[in-house]
C-alpha positions as CSV (number, residue, x, y, z in Angstrom):
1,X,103.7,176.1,53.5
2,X,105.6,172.9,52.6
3,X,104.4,170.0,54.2
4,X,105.4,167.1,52.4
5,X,109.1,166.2,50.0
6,X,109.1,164.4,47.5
7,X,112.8,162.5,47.0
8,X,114.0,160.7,43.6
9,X,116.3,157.8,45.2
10,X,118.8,157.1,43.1
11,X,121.7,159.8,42.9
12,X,119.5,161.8,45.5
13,X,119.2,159.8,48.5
14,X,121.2,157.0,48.0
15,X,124.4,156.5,46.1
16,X,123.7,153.1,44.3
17,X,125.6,153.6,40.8
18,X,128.3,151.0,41.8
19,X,125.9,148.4,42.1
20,X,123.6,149.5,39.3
21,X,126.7,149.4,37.3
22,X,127.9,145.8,38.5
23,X,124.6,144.5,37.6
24,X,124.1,145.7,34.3
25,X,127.7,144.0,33.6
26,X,127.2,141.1,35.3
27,X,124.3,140.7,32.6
28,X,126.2,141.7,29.7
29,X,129.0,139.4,30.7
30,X,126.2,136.2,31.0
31,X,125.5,137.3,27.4
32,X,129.1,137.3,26.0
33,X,127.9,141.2,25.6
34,X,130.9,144.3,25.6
35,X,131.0,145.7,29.5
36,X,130.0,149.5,30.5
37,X,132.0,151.7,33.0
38,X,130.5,153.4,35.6
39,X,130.6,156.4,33.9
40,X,128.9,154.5,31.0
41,X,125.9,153.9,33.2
42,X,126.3,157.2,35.7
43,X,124.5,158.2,32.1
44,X,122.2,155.3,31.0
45,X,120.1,155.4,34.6
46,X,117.0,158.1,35.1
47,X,114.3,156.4,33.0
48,X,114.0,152.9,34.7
49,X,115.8,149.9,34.6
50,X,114.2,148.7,31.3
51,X,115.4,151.7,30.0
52,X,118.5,151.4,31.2
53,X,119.4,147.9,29.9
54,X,118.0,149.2,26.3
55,X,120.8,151.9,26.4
56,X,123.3,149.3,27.7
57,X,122.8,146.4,25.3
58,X,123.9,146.7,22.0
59,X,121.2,147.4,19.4
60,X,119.1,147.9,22.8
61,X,115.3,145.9,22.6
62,X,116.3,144.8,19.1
63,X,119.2,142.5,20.0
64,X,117.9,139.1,20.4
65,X,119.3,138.5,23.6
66,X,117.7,142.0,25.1
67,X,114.6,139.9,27.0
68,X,117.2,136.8,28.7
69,X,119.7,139.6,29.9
70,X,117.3,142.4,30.9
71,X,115.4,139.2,33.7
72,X,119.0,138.4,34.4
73,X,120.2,141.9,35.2
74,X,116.5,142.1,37.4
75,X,117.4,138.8,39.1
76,X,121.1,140.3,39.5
77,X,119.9,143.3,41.1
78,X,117.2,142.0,43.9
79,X,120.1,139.8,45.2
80,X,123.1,142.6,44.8
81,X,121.4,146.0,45.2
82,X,123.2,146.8,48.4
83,X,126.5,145.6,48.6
84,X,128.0,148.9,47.8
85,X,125.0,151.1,48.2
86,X,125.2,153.8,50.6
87,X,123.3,157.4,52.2
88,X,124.9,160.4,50.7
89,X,126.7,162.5,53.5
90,X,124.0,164.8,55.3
91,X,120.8,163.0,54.3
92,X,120.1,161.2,57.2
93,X,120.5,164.1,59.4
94,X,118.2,166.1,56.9
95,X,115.4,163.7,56.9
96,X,115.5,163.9,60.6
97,X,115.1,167.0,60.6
98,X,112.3,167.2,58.3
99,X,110.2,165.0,60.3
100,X,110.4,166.5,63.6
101,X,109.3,169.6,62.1
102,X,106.4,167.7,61.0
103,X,107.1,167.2,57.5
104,X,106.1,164.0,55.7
105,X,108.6,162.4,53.2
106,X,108.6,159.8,50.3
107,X,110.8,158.0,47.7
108,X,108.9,158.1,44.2
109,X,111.7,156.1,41.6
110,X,112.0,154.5,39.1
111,X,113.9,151.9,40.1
112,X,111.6,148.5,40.3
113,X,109.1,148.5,43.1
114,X,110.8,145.7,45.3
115,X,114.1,146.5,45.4
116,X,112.8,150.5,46.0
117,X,111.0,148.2,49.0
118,X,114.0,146.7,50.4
119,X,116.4,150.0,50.0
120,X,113.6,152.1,52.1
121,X,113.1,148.9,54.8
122,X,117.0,148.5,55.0
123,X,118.2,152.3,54.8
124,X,115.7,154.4,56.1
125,X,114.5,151.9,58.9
126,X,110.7,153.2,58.5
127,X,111.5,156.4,58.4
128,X,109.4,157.3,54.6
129,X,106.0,158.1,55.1
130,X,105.5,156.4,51.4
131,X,107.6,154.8,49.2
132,X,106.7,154.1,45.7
133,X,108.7,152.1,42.4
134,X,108.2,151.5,39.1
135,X,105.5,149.0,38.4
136,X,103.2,148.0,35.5
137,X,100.0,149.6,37.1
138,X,101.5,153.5,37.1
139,X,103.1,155.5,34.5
140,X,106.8,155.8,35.5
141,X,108.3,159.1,35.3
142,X,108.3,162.0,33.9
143,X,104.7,160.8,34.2
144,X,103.2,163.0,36.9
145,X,101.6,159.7,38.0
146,X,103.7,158.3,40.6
147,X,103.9,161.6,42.2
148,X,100.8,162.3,42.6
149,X,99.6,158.7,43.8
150,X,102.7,160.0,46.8
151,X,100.7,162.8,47.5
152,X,97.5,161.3,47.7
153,X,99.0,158.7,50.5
154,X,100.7,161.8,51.8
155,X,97.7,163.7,52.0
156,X,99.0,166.6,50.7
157,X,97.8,168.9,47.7
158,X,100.4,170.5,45.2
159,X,100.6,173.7,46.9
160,X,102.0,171.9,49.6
161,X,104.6,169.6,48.9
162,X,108.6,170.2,47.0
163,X,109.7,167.4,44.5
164,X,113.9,166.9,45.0
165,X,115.8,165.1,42.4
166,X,119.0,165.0,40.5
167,X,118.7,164.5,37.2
168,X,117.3,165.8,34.0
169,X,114.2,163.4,34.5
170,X,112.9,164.7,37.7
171,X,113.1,167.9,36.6
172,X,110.8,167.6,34.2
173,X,108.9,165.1,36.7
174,X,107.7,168.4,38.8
175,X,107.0,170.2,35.9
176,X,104.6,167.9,34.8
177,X,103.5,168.2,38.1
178,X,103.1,171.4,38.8
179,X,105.9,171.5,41.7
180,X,108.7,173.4,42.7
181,X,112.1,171.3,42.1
182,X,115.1,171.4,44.0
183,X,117.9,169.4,42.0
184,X,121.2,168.2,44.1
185,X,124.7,168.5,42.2
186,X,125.8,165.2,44.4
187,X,124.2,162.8,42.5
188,X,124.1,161.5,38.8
189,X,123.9,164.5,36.5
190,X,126.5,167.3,37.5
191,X,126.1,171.1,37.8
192,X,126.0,172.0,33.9
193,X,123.5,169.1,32.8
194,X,121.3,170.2,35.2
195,X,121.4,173.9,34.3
196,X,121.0,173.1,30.8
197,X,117.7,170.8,31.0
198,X,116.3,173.9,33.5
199,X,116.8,173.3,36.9
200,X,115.6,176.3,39.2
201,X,116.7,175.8,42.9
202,X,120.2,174.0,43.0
203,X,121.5,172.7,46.1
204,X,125.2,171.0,47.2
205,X,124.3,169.9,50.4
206,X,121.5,168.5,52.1
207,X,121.0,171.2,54.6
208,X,120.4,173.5,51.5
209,X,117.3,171.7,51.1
210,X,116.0,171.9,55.2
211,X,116.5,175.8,54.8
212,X,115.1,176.0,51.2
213,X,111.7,174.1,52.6
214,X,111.8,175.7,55.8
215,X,111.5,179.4,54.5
């Protein structure tokens, strides 16, 4: 019996390219650096935002001016994160759902820890049960880590909680795991990537993921 979900944020829950994407170019452009476009980045985010600034930078950690731009694109962020951010259609609903059927929820990402903070304070008005971002004291993912430190504030075991993602990364989050994924074609990755890097249960639509959980 399910009794907790697991979301990945980014590209899942919230649709937050536009402003990952303005802050990654706002750094480049303080750094007299070539600009991405969305696209660009729709591709460089899944792995963290250090991560994501190495694949945007040229020559990545190597490039002199990698440290300077990666704190500016961090500082960008925390004050920009949710000018154009925004829930996907249906998820609201869905996680209203999920809880009056008693179900617990929670955002593991790897997005920074604060700004995963203010997204869940600001869109989801206390509605996580846990909420967890990338920091220096847990492995990010794949890393089972963050999940399961979810699960233990959750209080569920593996047998009893869904991991729900959409991209390439969360897939093989839950594997490393030990969960069942459910991976949504709305967000970052589209239909084909996912099928190619494994993806099991695929859902276009929020509700898919009330009646997958609720069988």
């Amino acid at each position: 019996m399910v009794k907790a979900v697991i979301f990945d944020l980014d590209g899942t829950l919230l649709d937050t390219l536009e402003d990952l994407a303005n802050a990654v170019n706002a750094a480049l452009i303080h750094a007299n650096m070539p600009v991405h476009s969305i696209d660009d980045v729709r591709m460089f985010v899944g792995n963290g935002v250090k991560k994501l600034m190495e694949r945007a930078i040229p020559g990545g950690e190597n490039n002199p001016e990698f440290d300077s731009s990666y704190q500016y694109f961090r500082e960008y962020y925390a004050a920009h994160c949710k000018e154009n951010t925004k829930l996907y259609p249906g998820i609201w609903e869905l996680l209203g759902d999920l809880k009056k059927r008693g179900i617990k929820i929670a955002i593991v990402s790897n997005k920074m820890d604060p700004a995963v903070k203010i997204l869940n304070n600001d869109y989801f008005s206390g509605m996580m049960d846990a909420a967890l971002g990338e920091s220096e004291a847990v492995p990010k993912k794949p890393a089972p880590d963050m999940v399961f430190k979810a699960m233990e504030e959750l209080g569920v075991t593996k047998d009893e909680a869904v991991y729900v993602g959409d991209s390439d990364v969360d897939i093989k989050t839950a594997e490393n795991c030990g969960l069942p994924c459910i991976s949504v074609t709305w967000g970052f990755r589209d239909t084909e990537f996912l099928l190619e890097h494994g993806a099991m249960h695929l859902v276009n639509t929020p509700a898919e993921i009330l009646n997958l959980v609720s069988e």
